[in-house]
C-alpha positions as MATLAB code, in Angstrom:
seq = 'XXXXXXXXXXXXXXXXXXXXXXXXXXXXXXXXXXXXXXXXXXXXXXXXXXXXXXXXXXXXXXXXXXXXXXXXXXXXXXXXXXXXXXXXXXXXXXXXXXXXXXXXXXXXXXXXXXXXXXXXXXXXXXXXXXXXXXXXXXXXXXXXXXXXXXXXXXXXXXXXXXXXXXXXXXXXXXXXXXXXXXXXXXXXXXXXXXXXXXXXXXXXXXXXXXXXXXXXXXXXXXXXXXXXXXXXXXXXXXXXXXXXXXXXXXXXXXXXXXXXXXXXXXXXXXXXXXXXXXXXXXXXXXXXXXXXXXXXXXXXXXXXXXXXXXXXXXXXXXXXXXXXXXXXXXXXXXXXXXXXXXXXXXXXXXXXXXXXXXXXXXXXXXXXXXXXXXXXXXXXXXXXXXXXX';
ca = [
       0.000    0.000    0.000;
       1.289    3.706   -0.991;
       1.787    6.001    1.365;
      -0.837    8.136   -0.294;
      -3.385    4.781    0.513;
      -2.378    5.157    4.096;
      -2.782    8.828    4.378;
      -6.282    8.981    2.823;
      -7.385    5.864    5.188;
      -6.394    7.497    7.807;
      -8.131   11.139    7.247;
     -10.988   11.564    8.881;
     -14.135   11.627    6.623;
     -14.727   15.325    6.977;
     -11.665   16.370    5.923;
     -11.544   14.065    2.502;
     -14.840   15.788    1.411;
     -13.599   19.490    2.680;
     -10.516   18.454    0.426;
     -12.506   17.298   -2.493;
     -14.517   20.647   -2.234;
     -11.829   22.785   -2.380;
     -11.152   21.456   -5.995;
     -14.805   23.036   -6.681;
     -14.274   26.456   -5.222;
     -13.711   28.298   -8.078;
     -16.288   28.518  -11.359;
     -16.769   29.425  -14.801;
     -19.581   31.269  -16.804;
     -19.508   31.033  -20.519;
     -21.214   32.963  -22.999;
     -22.276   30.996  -26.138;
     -22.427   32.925  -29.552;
     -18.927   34.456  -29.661;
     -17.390   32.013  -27.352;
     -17.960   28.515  -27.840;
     -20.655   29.012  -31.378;
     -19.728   31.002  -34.273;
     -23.414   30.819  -35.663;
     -24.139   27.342  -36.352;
     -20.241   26.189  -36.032;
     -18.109   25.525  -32.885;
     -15.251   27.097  -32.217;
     -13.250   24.153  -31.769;
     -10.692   25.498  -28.759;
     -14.137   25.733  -27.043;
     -14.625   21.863  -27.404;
     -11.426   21.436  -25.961;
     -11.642   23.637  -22.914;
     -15.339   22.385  -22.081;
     -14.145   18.715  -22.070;
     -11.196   19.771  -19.911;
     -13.259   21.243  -17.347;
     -15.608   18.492  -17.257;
     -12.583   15.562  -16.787;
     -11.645   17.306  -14.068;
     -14.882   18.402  -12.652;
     -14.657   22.218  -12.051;
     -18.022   23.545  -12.101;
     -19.217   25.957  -15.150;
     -22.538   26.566  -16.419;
     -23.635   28.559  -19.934;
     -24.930   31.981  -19.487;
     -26.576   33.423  -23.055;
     -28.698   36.486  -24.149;
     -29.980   34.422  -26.887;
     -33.074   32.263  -26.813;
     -35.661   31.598  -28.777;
     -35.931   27.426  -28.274;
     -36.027   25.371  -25.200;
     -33.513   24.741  -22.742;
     -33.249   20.862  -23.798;
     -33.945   21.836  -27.870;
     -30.557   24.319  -27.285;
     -28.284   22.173  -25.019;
     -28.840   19.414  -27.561;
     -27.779   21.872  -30.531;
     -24.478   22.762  -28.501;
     -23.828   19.345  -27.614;
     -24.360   18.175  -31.548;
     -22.046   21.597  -32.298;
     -19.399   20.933  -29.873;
     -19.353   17.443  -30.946;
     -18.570   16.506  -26.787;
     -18.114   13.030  -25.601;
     -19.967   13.911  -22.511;
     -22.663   16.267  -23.048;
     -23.525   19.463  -21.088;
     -26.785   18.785  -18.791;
     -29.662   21.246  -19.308;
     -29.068   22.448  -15.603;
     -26.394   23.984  -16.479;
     -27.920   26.822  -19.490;
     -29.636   29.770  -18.395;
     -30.998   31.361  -21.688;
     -32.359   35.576  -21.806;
     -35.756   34.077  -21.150;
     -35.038   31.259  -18.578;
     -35.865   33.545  -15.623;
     -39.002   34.478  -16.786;
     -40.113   30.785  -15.231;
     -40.549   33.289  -11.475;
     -43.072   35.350  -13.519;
     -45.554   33.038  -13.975;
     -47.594   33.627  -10.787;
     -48.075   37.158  -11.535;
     -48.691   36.809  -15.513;
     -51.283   34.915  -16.523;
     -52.216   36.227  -20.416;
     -48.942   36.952  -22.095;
     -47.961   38.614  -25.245;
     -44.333   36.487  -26.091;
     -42.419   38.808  -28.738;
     -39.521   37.466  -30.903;
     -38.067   34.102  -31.947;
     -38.503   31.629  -34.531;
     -41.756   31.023  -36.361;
     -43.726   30.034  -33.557;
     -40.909   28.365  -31.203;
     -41.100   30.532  -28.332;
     -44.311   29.881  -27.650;
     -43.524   26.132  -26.794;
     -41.197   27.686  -24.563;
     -43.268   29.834  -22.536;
     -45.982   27.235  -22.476;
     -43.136   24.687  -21.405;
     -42.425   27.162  -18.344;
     -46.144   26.619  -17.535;
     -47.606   30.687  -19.186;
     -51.447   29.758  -19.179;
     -52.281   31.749  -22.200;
     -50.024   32.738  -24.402;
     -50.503   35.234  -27.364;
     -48.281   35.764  -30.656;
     -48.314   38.927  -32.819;
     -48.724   36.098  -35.474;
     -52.116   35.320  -33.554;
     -53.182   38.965  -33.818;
     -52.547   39.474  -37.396;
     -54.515   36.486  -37.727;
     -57.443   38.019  -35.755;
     -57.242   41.243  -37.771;
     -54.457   41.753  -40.467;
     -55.005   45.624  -40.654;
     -53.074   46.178  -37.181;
     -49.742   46.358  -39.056;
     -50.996   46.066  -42.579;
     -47.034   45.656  -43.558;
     -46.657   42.296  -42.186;
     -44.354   40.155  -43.980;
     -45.914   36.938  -42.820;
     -47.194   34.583  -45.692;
     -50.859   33.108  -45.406;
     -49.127   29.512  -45.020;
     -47.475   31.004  -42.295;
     -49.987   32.887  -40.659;
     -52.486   29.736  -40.869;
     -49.841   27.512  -39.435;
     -48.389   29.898  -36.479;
     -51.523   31.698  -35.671;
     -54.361   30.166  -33.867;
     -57.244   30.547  -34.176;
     -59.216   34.176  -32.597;
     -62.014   31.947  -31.647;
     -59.407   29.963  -29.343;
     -57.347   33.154  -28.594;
     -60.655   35.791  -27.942;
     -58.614   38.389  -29.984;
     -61.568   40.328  -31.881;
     -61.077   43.769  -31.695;
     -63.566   44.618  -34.060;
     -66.607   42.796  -33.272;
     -66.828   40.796  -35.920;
     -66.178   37.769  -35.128;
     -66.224   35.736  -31.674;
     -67.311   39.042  -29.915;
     -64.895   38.356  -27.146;
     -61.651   41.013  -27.221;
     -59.878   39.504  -23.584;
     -57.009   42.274  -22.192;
     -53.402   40.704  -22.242;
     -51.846   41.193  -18.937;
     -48.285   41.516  -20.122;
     -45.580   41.837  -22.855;
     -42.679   39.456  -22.230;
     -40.016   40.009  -24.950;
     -38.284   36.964  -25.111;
     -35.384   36.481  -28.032;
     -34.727   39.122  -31.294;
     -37.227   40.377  -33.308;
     -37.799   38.212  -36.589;
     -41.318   40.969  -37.658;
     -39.478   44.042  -35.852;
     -42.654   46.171  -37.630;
     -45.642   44.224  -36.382;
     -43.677   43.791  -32.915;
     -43.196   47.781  -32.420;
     -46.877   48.604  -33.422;
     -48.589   45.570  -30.837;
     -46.486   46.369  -28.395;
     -47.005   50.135  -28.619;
     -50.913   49.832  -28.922;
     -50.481   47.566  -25.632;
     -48.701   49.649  -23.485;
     -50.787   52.681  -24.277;
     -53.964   50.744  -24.260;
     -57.224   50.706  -21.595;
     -55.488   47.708  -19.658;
     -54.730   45.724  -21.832;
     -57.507   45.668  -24.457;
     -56.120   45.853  -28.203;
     -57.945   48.544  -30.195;
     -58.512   50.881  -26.856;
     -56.237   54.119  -26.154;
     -55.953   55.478  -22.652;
     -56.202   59.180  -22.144;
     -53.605   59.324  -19.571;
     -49.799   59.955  -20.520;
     -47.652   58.477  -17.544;
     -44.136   56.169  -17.451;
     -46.334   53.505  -16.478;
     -47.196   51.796  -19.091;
     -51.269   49.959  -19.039;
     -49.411   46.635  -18.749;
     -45.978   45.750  -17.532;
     -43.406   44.655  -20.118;
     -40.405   43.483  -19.572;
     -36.739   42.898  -21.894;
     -35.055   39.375  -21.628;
     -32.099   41.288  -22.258;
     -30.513   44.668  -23.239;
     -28.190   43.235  -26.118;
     -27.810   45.592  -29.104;
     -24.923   43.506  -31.007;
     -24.625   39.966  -31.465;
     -22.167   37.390  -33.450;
     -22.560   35.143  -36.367;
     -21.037   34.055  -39.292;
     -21.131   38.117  -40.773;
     -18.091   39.850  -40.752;
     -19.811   42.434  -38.596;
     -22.092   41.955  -35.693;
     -26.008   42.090  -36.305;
     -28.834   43.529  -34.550;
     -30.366   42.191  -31.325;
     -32.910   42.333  -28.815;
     -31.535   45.600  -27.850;
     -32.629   47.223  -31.024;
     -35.751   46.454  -30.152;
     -35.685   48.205  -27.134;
     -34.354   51.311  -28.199;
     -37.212   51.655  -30.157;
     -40.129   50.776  -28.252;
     -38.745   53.209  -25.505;
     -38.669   55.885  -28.254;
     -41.500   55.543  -29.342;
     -43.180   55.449  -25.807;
     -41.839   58.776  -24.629;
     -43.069   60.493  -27.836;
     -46.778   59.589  -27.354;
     -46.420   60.230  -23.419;
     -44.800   63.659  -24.025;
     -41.216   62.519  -22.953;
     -41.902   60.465  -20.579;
     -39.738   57.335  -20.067;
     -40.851   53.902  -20.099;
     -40.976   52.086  -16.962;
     -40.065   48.744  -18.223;
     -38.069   45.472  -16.697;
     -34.901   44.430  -18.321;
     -33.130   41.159  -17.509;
     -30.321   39.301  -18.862;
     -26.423   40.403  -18.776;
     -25.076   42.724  -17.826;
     -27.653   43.336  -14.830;
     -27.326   42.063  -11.458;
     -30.401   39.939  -11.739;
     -29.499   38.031  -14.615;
     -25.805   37.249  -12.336;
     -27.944   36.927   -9.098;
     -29.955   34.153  -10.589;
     -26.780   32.570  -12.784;
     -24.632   32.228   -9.391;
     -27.543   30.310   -7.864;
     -27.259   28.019  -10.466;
     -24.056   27.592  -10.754;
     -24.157   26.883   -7.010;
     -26.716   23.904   -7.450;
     -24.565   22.384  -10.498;
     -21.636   22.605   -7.960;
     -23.634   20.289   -5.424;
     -24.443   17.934   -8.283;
     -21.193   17.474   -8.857;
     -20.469   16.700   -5.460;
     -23.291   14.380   -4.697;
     -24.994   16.658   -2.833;
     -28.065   17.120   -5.000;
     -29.525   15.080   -8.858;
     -29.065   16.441  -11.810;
     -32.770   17.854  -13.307;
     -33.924   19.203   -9.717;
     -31.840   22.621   -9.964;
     -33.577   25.381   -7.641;
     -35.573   28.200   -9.216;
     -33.725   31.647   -7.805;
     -36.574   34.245   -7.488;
     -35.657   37.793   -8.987;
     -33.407   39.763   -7.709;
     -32.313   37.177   -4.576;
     -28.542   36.909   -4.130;
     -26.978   33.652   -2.859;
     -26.138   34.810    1.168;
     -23.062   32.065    1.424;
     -21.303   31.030   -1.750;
     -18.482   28.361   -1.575;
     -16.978   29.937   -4.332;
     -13.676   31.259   -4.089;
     -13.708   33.092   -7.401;
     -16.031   32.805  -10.556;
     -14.857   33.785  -13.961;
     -17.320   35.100  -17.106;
     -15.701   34.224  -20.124;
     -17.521   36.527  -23.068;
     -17.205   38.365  -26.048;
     -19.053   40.879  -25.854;
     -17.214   43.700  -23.362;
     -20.660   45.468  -23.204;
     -22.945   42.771  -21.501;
     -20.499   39.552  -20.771;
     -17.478   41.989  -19.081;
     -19.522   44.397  -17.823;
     -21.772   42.387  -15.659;
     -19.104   40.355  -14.342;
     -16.856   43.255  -13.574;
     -19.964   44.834  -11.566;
     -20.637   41.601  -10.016;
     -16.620   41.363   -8.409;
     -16.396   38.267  -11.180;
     -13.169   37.927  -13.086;
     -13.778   38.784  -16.108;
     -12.180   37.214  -19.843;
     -12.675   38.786  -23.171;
     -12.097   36.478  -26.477;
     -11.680   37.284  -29.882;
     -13.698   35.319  -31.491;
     -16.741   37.331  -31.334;
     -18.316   40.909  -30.987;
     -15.235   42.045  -29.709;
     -12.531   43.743  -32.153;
      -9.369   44.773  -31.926;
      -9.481   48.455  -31.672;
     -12.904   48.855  -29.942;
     -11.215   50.288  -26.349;
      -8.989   52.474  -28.682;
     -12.238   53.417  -30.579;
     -14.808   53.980  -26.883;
     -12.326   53.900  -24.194;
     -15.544   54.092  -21.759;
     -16.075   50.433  -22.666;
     -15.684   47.763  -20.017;
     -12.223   45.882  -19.999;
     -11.643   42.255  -18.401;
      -9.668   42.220  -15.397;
      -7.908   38.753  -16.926;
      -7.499   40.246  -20.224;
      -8.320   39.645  -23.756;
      -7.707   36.375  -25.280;
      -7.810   34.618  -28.888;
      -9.974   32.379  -28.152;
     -11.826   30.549  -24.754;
      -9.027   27.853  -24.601;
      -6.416   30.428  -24.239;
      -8.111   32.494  -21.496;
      -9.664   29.636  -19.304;
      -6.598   26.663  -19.406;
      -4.530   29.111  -17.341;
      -6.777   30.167  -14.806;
      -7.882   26.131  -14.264;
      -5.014   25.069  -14.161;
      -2.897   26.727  -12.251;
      -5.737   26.227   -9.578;
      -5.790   22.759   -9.755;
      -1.714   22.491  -10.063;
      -2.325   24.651   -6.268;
      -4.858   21.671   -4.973;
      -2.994   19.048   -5.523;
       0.388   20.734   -4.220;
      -1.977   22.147   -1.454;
      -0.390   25.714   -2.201;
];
């Protein structure tokens, strides 16, 4: 028997699993589009780096301002893209929308914006939304709201539903039932930025709620709440230069709020990086995939943070956001005392803190590629585990 045998016999129980916990106090928080997805392709040092981490069980979870598909329907894309040998667990992807699952209790009817043909509105009905409503469903109902609709009648017949199922008639002409929507959740980028704009404007300055009404009053508070999955303006794909996102979408609605309400700004809810809440409720979870690791907890029963509730004791030493984008990824993690790693491989360019020296700048540095910022940081901590250093 090694001396090693001997020595772990004879350590008392507690101390083997305080040992074996230490190798777990740090973390990592990856972006996806930029970082470990260009578009529809992997970056390939991000296949490497992933299955490194997951060998030697440091704790990291995926942390996206994208959406627009389910958890499972996305972690099986990156999986597929990433071509792993052992695949990343749901648990451990927090999409823009994911937190929306605490809203449910307070919003019952629910206009879902953005996404895919009519993906997104598996998703919120996967959360457990009661009724949800598409701007496809209200062209349906009455085509003339935004008479510039792209949408094709094949389209419109097989994303819409029915007004006699969704009680959309604004005119009175057909089920005779109009029923107010109690909220706007915008969950992934625009795909009929038009139609979006004029539905959601006509909500939020409506007689609570009720499509085709206009309240009198001119106020920051909108009729109905509506609230941002995130504040992204760029994004990365396959285009030489980054494309327009959620944030655009935004921009505009806000504009266009404060000149009907005679400058008044739109009280509105955003989540997703770089606020707090989006890192309040990503540190939960990356807390809960920590105890699955350890045995303390199964995989697939993950907590549910509420809004805006910060974890009172982590056992994290330091956690690291690993992004591309310095305006939401490094941002948020800088505010939220994270280390922070930039990589070229997405919205980032060289010459952008040249260009707005007011942007955000990782406290790690800036990296060609997620391989070449993470490997260090891991390793070096585990190389200090083992050596007890």
């Amino acid at each position: 028997m090694t001396n090693s045998e001997i020595q772990r016999m004879s350590t008392p129980v507690e101390e083997v699993s305080q040992q074996l916990e230490s190798k777990q106090d740090i973390g990592f928080v990856f972006d996806i589009d930029g970082v470990l997805l260009k578009g529809k392709k992997r970056i390939v040092e991000a296949t490497e780096i992933i299955t490194y981490l997951q060998k030697e069980k440091i704790p990291f979870i995926l942390l996206t301002n994208g959406g627009g598909m389910t958890e499972k329907k996305r972690i099986d894309f990156i999986n597929m893209t990433l071509q792993l040998e052992t695949p990343i667990h749901p648990d451990q992807l927090i999409q823009a929308h994911t937190p929306m699952k605490t809203l449910i209790p307070h919003h019952k009817r629910v206009l879902i914006c953005g996404g895919p043909k009519d993906d997104v509105r598996e998703v919120a009905e996967s959360y457990g939304f009661e009724d949800v409503i598409r701007p496809v469903d209200i062209i349906r109902a009455n085509p003339t709201i935004w008479p510039y609709h792209m949408f094709t009648d094949e389209q419109i017949e097989q994303w819409g539903r029915d007004p006699n199922d969704t009680k959309l008639d604004v005119d009175g002409t057909g089920c005779k039932e109009n029923l107010p929507i109690d909220s706007i959740l915008c969950f992934n980028d625009s795909r009929a930025l038009g139609a979006e704009i004029q539905i959601i404007s006509d909500l939020l300055n409506s007689e609570n709620g009720v499509l085709g009404t206009r309240r009198t009053v001119k106020s920051s508070k909108p009729s109905i709440p509506i609230v941002f999955s995130n504040n992204d303006f760029l994004w990365a794909n396959e285009f030489v230069q980054p494309r327009f996102a959620m944030g655009v979408l935004k921009i505009a609605t806000q504009t266009i709020y404060s000149k009907i309400n005679g400058g008044e700004e739109l009280e509105q809810l955003t989540l997703g990086k770089p606020e707090k809440v989006c890192y309040d409720y990503a540190h939960h979870i990356l807390i809960d995939w920590r105890d699955v690791l350890l045995g303390k907890k199964k995989a697939g029963n993950v907590c549910l943070p509420q809004l805006n509730n910060e974890p009172l004791n982590s056992p994290f030493k330091k956690v690291y956001m690993v992004g591309d984008n310095p305006e939401s990824d490094i941002t948020g993690g800088n505010r939220y005392n994270w280390g922070t790693i930039l990589v070229k491989t997405g919205v980032y360019q060289e010459g952008d803190f040249e260009r707005n020296p007011e942007i955000s700048k990782p406290s790690l540095g800036v990296f060609a590629n997620v391989k070449e910022g993470v490997m260090p940081v891991s390793y070096t901590h585990l190389r200090a585990h083992e050596t007890g250093a």
